[in-house]
SETITOR-665066 format. One line per 5 residues: number of its first residue (from 1); their letters; for each residue x, y, z of C-alpha. Coordinates in pm, 1 decimal. Layout:
<pts>
NUM) A) X Y Z | ...
</pts>
This chain:
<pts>
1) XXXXX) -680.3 1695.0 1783.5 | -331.3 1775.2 1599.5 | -367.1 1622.3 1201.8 | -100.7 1308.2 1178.1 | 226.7 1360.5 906.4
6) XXXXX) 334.2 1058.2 873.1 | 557.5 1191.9 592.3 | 704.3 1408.9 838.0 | 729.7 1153.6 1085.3 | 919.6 914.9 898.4
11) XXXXX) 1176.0 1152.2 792.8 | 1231.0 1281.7 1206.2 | 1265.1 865.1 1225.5 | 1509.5 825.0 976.4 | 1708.8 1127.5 983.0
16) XXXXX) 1999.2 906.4 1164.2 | 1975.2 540.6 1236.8 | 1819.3 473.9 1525.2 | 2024.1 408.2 1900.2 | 2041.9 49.6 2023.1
21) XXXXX) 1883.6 129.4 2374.2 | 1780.0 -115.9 2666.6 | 1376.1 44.9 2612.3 | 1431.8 -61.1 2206.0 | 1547.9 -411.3 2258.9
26) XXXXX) 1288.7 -512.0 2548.0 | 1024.4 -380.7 2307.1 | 1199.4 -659.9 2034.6 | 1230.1 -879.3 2320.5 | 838.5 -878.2 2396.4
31) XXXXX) 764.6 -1030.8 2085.5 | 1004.5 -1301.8 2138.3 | 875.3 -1390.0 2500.6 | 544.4 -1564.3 2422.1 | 782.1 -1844.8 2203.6
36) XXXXX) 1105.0 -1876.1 2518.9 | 1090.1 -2261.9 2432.2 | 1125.0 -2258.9 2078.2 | 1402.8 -1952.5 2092.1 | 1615.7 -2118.7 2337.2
41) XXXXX) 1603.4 -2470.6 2113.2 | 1683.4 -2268.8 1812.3 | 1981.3 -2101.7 2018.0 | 2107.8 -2424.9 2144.0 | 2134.4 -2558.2 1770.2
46) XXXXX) 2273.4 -2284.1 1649.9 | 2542.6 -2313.5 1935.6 | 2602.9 -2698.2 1879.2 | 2628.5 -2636.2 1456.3 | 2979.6 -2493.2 1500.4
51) XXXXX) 3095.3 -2782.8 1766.7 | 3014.7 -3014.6 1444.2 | 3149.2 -2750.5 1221.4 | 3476.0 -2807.6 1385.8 | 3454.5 -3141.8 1364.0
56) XXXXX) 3563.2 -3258.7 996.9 | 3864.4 -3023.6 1039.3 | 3994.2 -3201.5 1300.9 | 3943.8 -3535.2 1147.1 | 4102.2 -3422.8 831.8
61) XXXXX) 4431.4 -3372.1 1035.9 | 4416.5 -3722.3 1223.3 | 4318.8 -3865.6 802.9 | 4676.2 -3664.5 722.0 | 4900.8 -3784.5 1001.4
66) XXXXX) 4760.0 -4128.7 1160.0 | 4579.6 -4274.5 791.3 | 4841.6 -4140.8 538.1 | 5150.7 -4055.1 658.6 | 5140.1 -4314.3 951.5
71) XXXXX) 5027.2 -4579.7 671.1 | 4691.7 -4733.3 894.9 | 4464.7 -4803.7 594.3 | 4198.3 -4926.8 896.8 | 4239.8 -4618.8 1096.7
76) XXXXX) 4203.2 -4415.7 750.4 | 3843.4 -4597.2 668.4 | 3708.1 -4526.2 1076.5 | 3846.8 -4182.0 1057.8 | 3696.4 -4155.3 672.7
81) XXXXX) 3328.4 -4310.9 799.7 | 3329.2 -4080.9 1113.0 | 3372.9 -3737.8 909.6 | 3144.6 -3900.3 668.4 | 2821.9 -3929.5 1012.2
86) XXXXX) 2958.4 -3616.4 1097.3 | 2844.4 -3459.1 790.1 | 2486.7 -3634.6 780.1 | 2437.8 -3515.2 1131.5 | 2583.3 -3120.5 1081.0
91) XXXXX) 2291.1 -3169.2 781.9 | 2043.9 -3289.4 992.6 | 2090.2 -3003.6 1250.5 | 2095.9 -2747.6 976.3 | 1774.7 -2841.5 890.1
96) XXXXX) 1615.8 -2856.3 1218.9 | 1765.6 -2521.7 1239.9 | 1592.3 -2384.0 905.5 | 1272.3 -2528.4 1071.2 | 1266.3 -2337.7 1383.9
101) XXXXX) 1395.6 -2028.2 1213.5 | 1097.3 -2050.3 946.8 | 863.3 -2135.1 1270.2 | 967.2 -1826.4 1485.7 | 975.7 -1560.2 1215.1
106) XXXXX) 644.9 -1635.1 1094.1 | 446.6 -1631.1 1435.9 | 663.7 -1310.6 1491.5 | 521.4 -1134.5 1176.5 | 180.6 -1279.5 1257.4
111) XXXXX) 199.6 -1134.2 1610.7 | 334.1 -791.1 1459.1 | 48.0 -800.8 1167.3 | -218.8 -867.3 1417.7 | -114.4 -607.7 1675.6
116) XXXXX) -57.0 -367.2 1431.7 | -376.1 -389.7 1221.9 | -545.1 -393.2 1568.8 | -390.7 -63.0 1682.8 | -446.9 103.0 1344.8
121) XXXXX) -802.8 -3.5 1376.4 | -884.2 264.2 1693.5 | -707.7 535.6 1537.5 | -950.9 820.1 1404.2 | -1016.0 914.8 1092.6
126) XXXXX) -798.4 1229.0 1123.4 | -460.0 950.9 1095.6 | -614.8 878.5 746.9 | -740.3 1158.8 584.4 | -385.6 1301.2 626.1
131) XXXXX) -194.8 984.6 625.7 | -67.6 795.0 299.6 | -230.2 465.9 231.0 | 111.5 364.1 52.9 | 305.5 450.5 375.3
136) XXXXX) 21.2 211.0 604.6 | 38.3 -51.0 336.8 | 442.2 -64.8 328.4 | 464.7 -59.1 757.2 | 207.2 -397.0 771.3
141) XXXXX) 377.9 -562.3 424.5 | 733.8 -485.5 331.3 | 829.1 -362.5 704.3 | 751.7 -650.8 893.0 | 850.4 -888.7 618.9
146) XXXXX) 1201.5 -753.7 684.5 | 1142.5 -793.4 1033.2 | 1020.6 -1157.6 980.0 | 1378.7 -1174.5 746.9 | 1620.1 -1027.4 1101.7
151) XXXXX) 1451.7 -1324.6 1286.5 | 1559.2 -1630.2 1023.7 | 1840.6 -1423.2 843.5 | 2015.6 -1180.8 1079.9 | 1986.6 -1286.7 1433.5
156) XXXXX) 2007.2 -1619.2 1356.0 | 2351.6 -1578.2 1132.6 | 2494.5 -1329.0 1445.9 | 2453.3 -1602.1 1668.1 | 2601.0 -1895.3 1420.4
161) XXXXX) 2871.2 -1648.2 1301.2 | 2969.1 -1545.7 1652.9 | 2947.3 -1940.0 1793.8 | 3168.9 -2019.4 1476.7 | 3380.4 -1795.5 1533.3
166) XXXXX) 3434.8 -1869.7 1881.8 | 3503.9 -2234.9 1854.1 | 3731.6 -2182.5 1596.4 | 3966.2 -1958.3 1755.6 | 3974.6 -2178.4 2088.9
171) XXXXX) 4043.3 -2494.3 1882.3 | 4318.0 -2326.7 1670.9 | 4489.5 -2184.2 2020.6 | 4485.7 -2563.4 2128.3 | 4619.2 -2680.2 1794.2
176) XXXXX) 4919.5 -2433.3 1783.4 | 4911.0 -2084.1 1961.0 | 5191.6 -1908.4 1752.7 | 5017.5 -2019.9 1412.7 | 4660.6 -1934.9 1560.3
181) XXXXX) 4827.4 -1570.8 1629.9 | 4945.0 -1537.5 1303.5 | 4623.9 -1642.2 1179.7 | 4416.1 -1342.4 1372.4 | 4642.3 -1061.5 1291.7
186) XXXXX) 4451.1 -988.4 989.5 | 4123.5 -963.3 1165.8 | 4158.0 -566.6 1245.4 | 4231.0 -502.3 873.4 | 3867.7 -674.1 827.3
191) XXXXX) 3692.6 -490.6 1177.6 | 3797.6 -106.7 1123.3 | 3601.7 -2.9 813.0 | 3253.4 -198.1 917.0 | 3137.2 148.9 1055.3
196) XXXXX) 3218.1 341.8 784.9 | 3012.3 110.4 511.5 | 2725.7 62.8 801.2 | 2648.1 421.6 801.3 | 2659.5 496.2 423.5
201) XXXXX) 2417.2 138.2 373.1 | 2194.1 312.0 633.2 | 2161.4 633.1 438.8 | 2049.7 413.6 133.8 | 1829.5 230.6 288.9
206) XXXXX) 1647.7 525.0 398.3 | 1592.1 651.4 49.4 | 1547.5 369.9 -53.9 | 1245.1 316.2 153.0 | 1102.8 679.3 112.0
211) XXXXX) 1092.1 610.8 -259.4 | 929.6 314.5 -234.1 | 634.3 489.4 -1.7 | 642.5 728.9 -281.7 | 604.6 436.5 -541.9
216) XXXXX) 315.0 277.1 -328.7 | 124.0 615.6 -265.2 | 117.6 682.0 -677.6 | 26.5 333.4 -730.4 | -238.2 316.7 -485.1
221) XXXXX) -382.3 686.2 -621.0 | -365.1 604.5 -1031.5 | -458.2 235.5 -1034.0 | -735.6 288.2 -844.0 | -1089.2 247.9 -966.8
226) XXXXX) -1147.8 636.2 -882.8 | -800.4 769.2 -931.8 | -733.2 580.6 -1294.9 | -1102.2 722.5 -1391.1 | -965.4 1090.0 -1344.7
231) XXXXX) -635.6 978.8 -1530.9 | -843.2 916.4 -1825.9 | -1055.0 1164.9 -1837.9 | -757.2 1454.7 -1782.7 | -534.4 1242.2 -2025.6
236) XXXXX) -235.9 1231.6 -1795.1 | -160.3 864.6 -1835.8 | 175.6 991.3 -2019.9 | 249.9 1232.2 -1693.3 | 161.8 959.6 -1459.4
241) XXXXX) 361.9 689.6 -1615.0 | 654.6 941.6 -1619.0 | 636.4 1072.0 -1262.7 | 622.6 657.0 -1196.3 | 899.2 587.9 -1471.9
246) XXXXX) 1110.5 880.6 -1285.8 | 1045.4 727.0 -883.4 | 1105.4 357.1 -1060.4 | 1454.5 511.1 -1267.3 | 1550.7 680.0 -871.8
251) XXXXX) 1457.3 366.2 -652.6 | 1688.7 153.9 -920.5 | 2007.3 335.5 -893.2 | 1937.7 357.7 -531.5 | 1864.9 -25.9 -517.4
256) XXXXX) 2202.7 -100.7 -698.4 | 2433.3 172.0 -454.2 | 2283.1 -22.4 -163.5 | 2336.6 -347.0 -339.6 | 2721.4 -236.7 -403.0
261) XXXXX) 2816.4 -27.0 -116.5 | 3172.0 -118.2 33.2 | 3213.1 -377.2 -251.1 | 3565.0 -218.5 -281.5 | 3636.4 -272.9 73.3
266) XXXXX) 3535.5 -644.0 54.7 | 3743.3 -690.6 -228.5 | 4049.9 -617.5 -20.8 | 3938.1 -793.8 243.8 | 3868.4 -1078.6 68.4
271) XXXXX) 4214.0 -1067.6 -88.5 | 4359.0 -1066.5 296.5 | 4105.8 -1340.5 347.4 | 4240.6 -1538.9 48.1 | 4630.3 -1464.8 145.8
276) XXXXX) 4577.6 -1591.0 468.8 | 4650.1 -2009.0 454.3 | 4955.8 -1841.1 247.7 | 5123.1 -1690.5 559.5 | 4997.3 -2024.0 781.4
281) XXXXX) 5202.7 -2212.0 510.4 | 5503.9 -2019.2 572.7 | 5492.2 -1959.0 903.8 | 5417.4 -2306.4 944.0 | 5699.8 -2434.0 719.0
286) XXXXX) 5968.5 -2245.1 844.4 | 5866.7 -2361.3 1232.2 | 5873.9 -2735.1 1082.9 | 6143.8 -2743.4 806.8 | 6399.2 -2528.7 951.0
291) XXXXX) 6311.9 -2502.5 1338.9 | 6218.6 -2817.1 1360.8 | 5930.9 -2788.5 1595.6 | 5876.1 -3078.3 1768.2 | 5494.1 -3140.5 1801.1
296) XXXXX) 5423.2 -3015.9 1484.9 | 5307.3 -3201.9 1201.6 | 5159.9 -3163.5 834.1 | 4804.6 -3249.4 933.3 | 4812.7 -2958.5 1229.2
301) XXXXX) 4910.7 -2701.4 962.7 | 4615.4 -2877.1 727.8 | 4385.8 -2828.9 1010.7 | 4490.4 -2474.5 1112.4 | 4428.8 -2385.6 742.9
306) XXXXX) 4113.2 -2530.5 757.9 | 4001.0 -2339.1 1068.5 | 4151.6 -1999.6 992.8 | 3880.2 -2040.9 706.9 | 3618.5 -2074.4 920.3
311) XXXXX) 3734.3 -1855.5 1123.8 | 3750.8 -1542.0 818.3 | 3419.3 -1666.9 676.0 | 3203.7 -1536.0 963.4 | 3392.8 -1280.7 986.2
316) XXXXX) 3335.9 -1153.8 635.8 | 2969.9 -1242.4 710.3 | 2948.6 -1022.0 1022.3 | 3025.9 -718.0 834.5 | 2727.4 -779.5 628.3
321) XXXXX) 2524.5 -871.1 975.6 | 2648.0 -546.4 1080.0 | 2471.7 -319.1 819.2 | 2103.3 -555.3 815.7 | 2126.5 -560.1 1179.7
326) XXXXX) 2081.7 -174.6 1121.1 | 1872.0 -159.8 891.7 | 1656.6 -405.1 1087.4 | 1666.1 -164.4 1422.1 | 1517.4 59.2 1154.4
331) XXXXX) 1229.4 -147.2 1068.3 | 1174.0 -196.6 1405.0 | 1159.8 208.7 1495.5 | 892.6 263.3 1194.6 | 688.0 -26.5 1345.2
336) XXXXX) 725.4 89.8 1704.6 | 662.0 470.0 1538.3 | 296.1 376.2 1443.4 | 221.0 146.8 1748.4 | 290.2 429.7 1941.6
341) XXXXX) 107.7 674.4 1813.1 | -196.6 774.5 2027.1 | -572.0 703.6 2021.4 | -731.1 989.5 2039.2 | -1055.5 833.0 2068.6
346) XXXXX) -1159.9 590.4 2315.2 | -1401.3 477.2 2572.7 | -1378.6 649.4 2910.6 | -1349.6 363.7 3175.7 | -1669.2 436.0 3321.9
351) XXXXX) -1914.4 458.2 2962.0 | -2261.4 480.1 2963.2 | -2419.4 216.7 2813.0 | -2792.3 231.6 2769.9 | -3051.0 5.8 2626.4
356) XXXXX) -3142.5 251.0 2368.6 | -3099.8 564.2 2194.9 | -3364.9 803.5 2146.9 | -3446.5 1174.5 2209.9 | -3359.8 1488.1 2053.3
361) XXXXX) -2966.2 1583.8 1868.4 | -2789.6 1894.1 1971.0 | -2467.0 2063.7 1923.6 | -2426.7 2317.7 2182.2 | -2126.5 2546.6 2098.5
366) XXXXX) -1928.8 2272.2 1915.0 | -1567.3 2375.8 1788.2 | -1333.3 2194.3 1563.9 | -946.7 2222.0 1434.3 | -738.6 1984.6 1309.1
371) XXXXX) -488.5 2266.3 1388.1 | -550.9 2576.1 1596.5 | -444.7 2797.1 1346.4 | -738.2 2692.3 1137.4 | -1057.4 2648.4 1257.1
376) XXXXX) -1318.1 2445.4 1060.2 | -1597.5 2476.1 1312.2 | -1658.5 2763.9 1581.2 | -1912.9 2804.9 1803.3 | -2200.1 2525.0 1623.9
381) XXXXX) -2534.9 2568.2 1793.3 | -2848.2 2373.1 1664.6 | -3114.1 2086.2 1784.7 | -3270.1 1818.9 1606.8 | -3577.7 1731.4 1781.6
386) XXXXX) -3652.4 1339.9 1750.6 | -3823.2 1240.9 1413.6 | -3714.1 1559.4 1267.9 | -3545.4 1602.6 925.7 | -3255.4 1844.2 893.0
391) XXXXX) -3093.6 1956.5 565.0 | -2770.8 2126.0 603.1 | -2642.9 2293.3 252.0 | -2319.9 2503.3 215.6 | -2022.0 2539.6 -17.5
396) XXXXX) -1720.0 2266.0 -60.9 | -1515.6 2304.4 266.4 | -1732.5 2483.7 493.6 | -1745.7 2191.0 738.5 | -2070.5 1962.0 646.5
401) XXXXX) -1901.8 1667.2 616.8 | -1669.4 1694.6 969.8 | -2026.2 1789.4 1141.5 | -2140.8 1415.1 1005.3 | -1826.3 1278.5 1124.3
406) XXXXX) -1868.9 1396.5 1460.2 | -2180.2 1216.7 1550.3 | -2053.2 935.8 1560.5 | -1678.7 997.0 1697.6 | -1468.6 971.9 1382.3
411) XXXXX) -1306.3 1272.6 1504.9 | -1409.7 1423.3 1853.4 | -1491.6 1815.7 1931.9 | -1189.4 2077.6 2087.0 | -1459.9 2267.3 2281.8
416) XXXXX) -1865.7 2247.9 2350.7 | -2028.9 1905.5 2343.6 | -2234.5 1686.7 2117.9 | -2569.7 1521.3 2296.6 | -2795.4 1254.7 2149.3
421) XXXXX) -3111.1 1170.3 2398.1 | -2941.3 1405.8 2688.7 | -2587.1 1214.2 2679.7 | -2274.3 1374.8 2533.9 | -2186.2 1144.5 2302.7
426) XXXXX) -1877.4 1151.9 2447.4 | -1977.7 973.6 2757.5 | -2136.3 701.5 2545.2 | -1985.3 342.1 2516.7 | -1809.4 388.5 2149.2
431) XXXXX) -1964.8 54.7 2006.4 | -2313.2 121.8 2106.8 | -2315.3 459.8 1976.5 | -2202.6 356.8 1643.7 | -2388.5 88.5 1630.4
436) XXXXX) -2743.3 315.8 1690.2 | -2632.1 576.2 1442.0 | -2744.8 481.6 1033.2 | -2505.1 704.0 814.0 | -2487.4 693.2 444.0
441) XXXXX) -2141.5 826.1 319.7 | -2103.9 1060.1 -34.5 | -1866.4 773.1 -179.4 | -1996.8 439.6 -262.0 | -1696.5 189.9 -145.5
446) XXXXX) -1839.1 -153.0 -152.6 | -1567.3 -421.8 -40.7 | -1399.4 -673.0 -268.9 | -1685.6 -912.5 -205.1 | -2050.9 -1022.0 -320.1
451) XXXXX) -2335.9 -784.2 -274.7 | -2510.1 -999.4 -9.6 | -2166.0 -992.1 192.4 | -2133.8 -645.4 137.6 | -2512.1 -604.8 275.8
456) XXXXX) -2443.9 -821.6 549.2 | -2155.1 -599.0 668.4 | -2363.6 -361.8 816.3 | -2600.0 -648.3 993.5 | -2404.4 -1000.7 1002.2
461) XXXXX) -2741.9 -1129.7 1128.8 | -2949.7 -1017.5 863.0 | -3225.9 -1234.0 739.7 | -3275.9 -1263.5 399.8 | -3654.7 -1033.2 417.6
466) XXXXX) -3441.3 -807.8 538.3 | -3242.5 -806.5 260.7 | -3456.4 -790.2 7.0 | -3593.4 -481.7 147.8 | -3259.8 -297.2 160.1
471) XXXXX) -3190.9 -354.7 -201.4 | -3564.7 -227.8 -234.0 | -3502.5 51.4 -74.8 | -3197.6 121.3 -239.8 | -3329.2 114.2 -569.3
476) XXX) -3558.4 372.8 -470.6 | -3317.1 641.4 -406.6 | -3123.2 550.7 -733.3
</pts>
């Protein structure tokens, strides 16, 4: 059995952001299959937003031209009361679009939290005596709530940005195909340094997540009721709240170089973004005042302006896609990291099952290792003939508490076998051995519940006699 890192792990994971392969995306894809339907709605509304979108532009130009400067007061109220139902229905899809967002992501985490806690569940106790409860606790909360954040946020905006996009540049080629040109030649001033700020986001985000393990791990050690007890009685409330006011002091300068990476870039490209209609204008005028293009008019230029805007918008929003759509592939990996890893103990397919479980315990040249460089047990031979007591006594670390543990399976031997009533215990069905095996651990841990629930953990069918005489018999050996 090799001891689980999953310190070590995480920083193999994250050493360089991880590769956008066909195996990766199926895996993302699997939890999307069980809700096709509802995806493909919330992709068709997505697409038909931006066919409104364009909408109001268009009927801006037509207000210019056929209601102002062709002086039809009645065609400027239909054309007025259209882009007004246009509006009301673009909201209307919007929100139907929120909806299925909300719908999806949250049956997505559910899915994820269930099939995670699941797999977590089987593995053996060797995953969490060396594991870090504030790196488990961080992969089922904050991990999949960013995942759960790709499926409303990220994915969804790709899709809008990209459909927006689209239609815009297709109904700006119709419109005028010289403007629309003039329009797009800023677009690779906004495209070439995406990379460039996507790879220095992606090394913040990685530290930015290690220290918040880090934060978790302290927090989960010191507020503890056993961990703040040894705080007090060693006095190191003032190192603890340092080495926590030190983590808190790195994740916030972190927090605000992730926040304000490539803010310099944006500012120019917002500036190019802002210049744009400018060039449009002249462009535009010079065609129509001094060429005297025929076909042009005021409200096409109006409308052009309007839809290079919507055009640069998504644009400027893509960049920002660009880096969460990283950082979400990297949320995915740690997820996938710990569904993946293996369960060392399981059922063989063809368990023995019997109706009971009596007869003598014996270890017959049992060996253990977490690592074979260090052995903890070598060579164990004893019996326990049935109704026996056995005491075993020996100093901190010698093994008596992994000889305990593999009774019942919480880790399994690396050599000799384990037999309870002439079966290696290996060759038991898991649950049944368990169940048949009464084991009283050094730490109390009682569960954030009553006493009766707590009782009735062990025996959900408990009658209340019963009961009674386990707190009896409890208060005996207190």
């Amino acid at each position: 059995m090799r001891r689980i890192n999953t310190r070590e792990l995480d920083k193999e994971i994250t050493a360089q952001p991880p590769k956008v392969t066909s195996q990766l995306l199926k895996r993302i894809y699997l939890y999307l299959k069980p809700y096709q339907l509802q995806v493909g709605l919330s992709i068709l509304v997505i697409l038909f937003a931006p066919l409104l979108g364009v909408l109001p532009s268009m009927l801006t130009g037509r207000i210019i031209d056929e209601g102002f400067i062709g002086g039809n007061f009645t065609k400027l109220v239909t054309l007025i009361a259209a882009s007004f139902l246009v509006l009301i229905l673009t909201g209307l899809v919007g929100l139907l679009q929120s909806y299925l967002g909300s719908w999806l992501s949250q049956n997505i985490g559910k899915d994820m939290r269930n099939h995670m806690y699941g797999h977590l569940q089987k593995l053996s106790q060797g995953f969490y005596s060396s594991g870090k409860q504030g790196e488990i606790i961080t992969r089922m909360t904050s991990d999949i709530s960013g995942v759960q954040s790709f499926v409303t946020g990220t994915l969804t905006q790709t899709i809008a940005n990209l459909a927006t996009l689209t239609t815009s540049m297709i109904a700006m080629f119709q419109m005028n195909g010289a403007l629309a040109i003039v329009a797009i030649l800023i677009v690779p001033l906004l495209i070439f340094p995406i990379k460039l700020v996507g790879k220095k986001r992606w090394e913040l985000t990685n530290e930015s997540q290690d220290l918040n393990d880090e934060a978790n791990e302290l927090l989960n050690e010191t507020l503890s009721v056993s961990g703040q007890q040894l705080v007090k009685l060693f006095t190191k409330e003032e190192a603890e709240y340092a080495r926590y006011s030190s983590i808190n002091e790195n994740l916030t300068t972190v927090k605000i170089k992730e926040a304000t990476v490539g803010r310099w870039f944006r500012m120019i490209a917002q500036t190019f973004v802002e210049a744009g209609p400018m060039f449009i204008y002249l462009v535009g005028g010079f065609m129509l005042l001094v060429n005297n293009h025929q076909g042009l008019t005021v409200g096409d230029i109006t409308v052009l302006v309007a839809l290079m805007s919507r055009m640069y918008r998504p644009l400027m929003q893509l960049m920002d896609i660009h880096i969460e759509f990283i950082r979400s592939l990297a949320l995915f990996t740690r997820i996938f990291d710990y569904l993946d890893m293996p369960v060392d103990i399981e059922n063989k397919p063809d368990a023995t099952l019997p109706t009971t479980l009596t007869g003598d315990l014996s270890f017959n040249a049992v060996t253990f290792h977490y690592n074979e460089q260090s052995p903890i047990l070598k060579g164990i031979n004893f019996q326990v003939n049935e109704g026996e007591t056995l005491a075993i006594v020996g100093p901190s670390g010698a093994g008596k508490s992994t000889i305990f543990n593999l009774i019942p399976r919480l880790y399994d031997v690396t050599g000799g076998e384990i037999k309870m009533g002439g079966h290696d215990i290996r060759d038991l069905d898991l649950h049944f051995l368990r169940q048949n095996i009464g084991m009283v651990t050094q730490e109390t841990y009682p569960f954030n519940a009553s006493i009766r629930d707590n009782l009735l953990y062990a025996k959900s069918d408990a009658t209340e006699e019963e009961l009674i005489q386990a707190c009896k018999e409890a208060n005996i050996y207190t």
